[in-house]
Structure formats: C-alpha cells, structure tokens
C-alpha positions in Angstrom: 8.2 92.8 -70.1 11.6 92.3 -68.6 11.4 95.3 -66.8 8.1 94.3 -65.4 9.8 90.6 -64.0 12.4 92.7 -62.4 10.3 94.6 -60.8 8.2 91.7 -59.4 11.3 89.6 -58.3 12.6 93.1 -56.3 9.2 93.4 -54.7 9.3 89.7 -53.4 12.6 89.8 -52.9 12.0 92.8 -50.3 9.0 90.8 -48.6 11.2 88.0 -48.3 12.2 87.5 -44.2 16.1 87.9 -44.2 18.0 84.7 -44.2 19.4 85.1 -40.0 15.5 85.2 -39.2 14.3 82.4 -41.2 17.0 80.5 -40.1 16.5 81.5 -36.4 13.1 80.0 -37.0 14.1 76.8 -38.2 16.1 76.1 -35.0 13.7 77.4 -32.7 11.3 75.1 -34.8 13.3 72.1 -34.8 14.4 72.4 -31.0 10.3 72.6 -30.0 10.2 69.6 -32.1 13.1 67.5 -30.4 11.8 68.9 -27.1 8.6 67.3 -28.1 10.1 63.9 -29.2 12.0 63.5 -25.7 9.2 64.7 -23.6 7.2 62.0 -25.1 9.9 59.2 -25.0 10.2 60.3 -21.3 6.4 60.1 -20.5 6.1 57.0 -22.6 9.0 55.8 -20.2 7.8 57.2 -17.1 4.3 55.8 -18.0 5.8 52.1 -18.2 7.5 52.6 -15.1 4.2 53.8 -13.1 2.6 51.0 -14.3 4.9 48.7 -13.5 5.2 49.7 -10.0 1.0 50.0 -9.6 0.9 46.3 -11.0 3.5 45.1 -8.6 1.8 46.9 -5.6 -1.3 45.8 -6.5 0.1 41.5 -6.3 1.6 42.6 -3.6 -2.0 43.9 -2.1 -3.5 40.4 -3.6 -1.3 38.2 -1.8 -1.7 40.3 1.1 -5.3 40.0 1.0 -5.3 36.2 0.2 -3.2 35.6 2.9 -5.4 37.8 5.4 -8.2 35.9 3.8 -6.7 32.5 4.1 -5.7 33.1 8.4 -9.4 34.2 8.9 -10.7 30.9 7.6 -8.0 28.4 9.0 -8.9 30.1 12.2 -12.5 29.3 12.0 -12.0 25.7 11.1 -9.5 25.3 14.0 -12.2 26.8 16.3 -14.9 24.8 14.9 -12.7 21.3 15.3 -12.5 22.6 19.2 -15.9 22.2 20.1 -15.7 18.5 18.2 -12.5 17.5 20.1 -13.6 18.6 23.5 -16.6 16.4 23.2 -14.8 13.4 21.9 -12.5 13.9 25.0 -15.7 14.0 27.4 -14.8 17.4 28.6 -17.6 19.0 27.0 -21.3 17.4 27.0 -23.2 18.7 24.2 -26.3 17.8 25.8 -25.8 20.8 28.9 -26.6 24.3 27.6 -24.3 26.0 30.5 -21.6 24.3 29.3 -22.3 24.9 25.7 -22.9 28.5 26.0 -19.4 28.9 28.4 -17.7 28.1 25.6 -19.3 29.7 22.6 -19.3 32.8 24.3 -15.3 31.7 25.1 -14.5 31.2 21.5 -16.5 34.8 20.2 -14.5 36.8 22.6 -11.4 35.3 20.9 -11.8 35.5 17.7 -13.3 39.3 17.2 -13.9 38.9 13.3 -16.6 35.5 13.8 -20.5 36.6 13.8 -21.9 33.8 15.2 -20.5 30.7 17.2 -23.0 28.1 18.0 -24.1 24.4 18.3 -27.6 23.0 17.4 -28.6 19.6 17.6 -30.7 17.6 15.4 -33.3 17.8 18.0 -33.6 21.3 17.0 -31.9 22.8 20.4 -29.7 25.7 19.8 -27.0 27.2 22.2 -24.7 30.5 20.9 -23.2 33.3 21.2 -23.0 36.3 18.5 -21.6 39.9 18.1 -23.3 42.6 16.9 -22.1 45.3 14.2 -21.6 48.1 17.8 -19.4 44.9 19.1 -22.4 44.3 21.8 -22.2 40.2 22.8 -25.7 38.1 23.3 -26.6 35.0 24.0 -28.9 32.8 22.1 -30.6 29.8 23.3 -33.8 28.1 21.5 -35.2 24.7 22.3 -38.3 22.9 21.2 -41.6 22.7 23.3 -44.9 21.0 22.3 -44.2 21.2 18.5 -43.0 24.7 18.6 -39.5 26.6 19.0 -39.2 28.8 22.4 -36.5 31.0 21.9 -34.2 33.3 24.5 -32.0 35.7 24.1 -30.1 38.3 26.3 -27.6 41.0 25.8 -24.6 40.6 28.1 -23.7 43.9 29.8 -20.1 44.8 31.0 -20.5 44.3 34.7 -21.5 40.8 33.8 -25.1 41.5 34.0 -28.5 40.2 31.5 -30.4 42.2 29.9 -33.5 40.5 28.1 -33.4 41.3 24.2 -36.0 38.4 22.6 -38.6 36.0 24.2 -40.7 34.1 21.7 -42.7 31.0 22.3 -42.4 30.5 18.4 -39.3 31.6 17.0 -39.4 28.5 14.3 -35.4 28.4 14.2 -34.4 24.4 13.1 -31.2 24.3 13.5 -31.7 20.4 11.7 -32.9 22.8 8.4 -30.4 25.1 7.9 -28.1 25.1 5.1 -24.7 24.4 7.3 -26.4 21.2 9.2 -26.8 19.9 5.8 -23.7 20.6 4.6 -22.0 18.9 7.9 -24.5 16.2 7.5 -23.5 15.5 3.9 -19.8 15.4 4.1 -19.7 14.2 8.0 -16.8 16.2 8.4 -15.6 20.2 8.3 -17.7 21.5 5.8 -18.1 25.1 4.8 -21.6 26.3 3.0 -21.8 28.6 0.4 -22.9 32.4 0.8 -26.4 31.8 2.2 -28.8 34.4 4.3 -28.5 33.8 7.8 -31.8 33.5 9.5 -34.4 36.5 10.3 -32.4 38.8 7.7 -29.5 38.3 9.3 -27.8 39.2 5.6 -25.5 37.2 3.6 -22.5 35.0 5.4 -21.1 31.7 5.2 -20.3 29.0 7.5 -18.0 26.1 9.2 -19.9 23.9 10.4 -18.3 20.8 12.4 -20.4 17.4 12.5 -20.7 15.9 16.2 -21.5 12.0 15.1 -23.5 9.2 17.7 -22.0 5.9 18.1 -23.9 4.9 14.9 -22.2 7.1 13.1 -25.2 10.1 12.3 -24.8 13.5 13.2 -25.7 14.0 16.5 -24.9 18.0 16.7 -22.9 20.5 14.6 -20.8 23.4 16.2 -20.6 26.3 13.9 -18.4 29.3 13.2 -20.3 31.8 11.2 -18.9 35.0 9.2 -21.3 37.8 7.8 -20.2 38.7 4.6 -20.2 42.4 5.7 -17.9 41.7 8.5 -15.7 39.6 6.7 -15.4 42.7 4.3 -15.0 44.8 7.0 -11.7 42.8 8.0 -9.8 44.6 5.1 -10.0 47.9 6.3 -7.1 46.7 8.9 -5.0 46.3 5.5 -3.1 49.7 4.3 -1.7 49.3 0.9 -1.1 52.5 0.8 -2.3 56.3 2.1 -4.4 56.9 -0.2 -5.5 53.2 -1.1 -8.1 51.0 0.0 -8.4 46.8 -0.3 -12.2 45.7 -1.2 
C-alpha cells in the first residue's frame, strides 16, 4: 500500500509544471491583471474628462444659440417700433400704400432672416413685402371692394422690374382677423403671438406685431415683423460648434 502511494505521489509529482513556469504564469497573470485595473482607471478618467468637455461645449453652444436667438428677436421688435415711430413723427402716412410698401420692402431687404414685413389696417387693407425660401422679394397688397378682398401681388425682378404672381378678386385675407392684430389689439403695445399658421399654408411662424392707435386711443393699424418657423430654424446653420456638429 505504501508502495502504491509512492508511486502515485511520483506520477503527480512528474505531471506537476516546474515551479520557474508556474511562477512565470503568475506574473504574466498578475501583470494582465494590473494592466487591466489601469487601463480601466484610465478610461474611467478619460471618460469623465470627455464628458466634461462635451457638457461644457455644449453650454457654450446654448448660450451661443440663446444669444443668436435673442439678437434675431430684439431686432424684429426694433424694426416693428420703426414703422410706429415714423407715423407718430408724420413722416409716414399709414393711409398711402406707396409709402407703406417703400418701406416694408426697406426693412425686408435689411433684415434677411424676417419672412414677412407688413401693415394692415382694421379696415382690412394690407400693404407688404415678403421673401421667399429661393430669396426672391414680392410685394403684397390687398384691399377691400364691395364686401370682398381684391388682392395683388408681383414678384420684383433684379432690374427693378414687376412681374405679376397673384390677382384675385377674393382673396378673403382680414388682416382685422388674424391672430397678431389681436394680439396688438389686446395689449395696445409690442406684442408677439404664439406659433400660429400663417395664412394660405404659409406654415408655422410667429409674429411682432406693433399697434398704430387713433386719437381715441383704438388700433388704427398694426405693422408686423413675421418669422417662419423654418426660417428661423434655418438661422442656426450660420452657427459652427464644431466640424462635425450641428445646432437644431
């Protein structure tokens, strides 16, 4: 029997890897695993850092945007208070469509991001002066005759010249109905609507809309800046946050 264990404990001991090999294998174990514990200290690290710089580029793109943002509407307001100052001043009669569409089609050409500038009346005339998506400039004008709303429009061409775009005897456009005469009507001051769609699918925009009041104190007129939502969106793609990044 104790020949037999002897024989069993030299046959294991012969299978056994020699010590310098198992030894070798702890190390190369033990290095692979402290290799292992850096490399994910370091990512873990790395990680935090990344993020912390993708958070701080991101504020900065926020305020960047708000601030964009902010310009494009305390522009509009400025250039809707023109129109309101120029008739308090008598320098501008709201009742002469020439002089009314000289200086919406003024203001549009300056400000390239504005849709629509305009004035209507609660009579239901209508004199502006909008830019399409290709840039191309028209004039607008629409007045009331015998119960219905004759409308006119033309596209101005770059030698200065008309071309007719829209005649309609009954176009039904009230300026005295839509959403931003309300709002100027309500507040008798600068007042922006809400998101609303613009009239004929015109889409989604918004509005500044500046009340002109008579000497008894209603709203005579309101001269309106107006913004389609798409264009205002479109405004960001001036912003480079980076080359590969994109402001929405």
């Amino acid at each position: 029997a104790l020949l037999s264990r002897l024989t069993r404990l030299t046959g294991f001991l012969r299978r056994r890897p020699p010590f310098t090999l198992a030894l070798v294998g702890l190390v190369v174990l033990l290095t692979g695993l402290t290799g292992a514990v850096i490399g994910g200290l370091a990512w873990r690290e790395q990680r935090t850092r990344s993020r912390a710089l993708l958070d701080a580029a991101m504020a900065q793109a926020a305020r960047l945007t708000a601030a964009h943002a902010a310009r494009v509407f305390e522009d509009a307001e400025a250039t809707a208070r023109v129109g309101l100052q120029l008739v308090q001043q008598g320098q501008l009669d709201p009742g002469d469509p020439d002089a009314l569409e000289h200086f919406t089609l003024a203001l549009l050409r300056a400000h390239p991001h504005v849709s629509w500038v305009s004035y209507g009346d609660r009579d239901d005339r209508f004199v502006g002066g909008r830019r399409d998506e290709r840039g191309n400039v028209y004039v607008n004008r629409s007045f009331p005759v015998g119960g219905r709303i004759r409308l006119a429009e033309d596209r101005l061409l770059p030698g200065g010249e008309r071309e007719a775009v829209r005649r309609s005897d009954d176009h039904r456009y009230r300026p005295s109905e839509r959403p931003y005469f309300r709002a100027a009507e309500a507040r008798r001051d600068v007042a922006w609507t809400e998101p609303y769609e613009f009239y004929a699918g015109g889409g989604l925009g918004i509005t500044c809309a500046a009340p002109v009041l008579d000497a008894a104190g209603r709203v005579r007129g309101v001269f309106t800046v107006d913004f389609s939502l798409d264009r205002l969106a479109s405004t960001l793609d001036d912003l480079e946050v980076s080359p590969r990044g994109r402001v929405f």
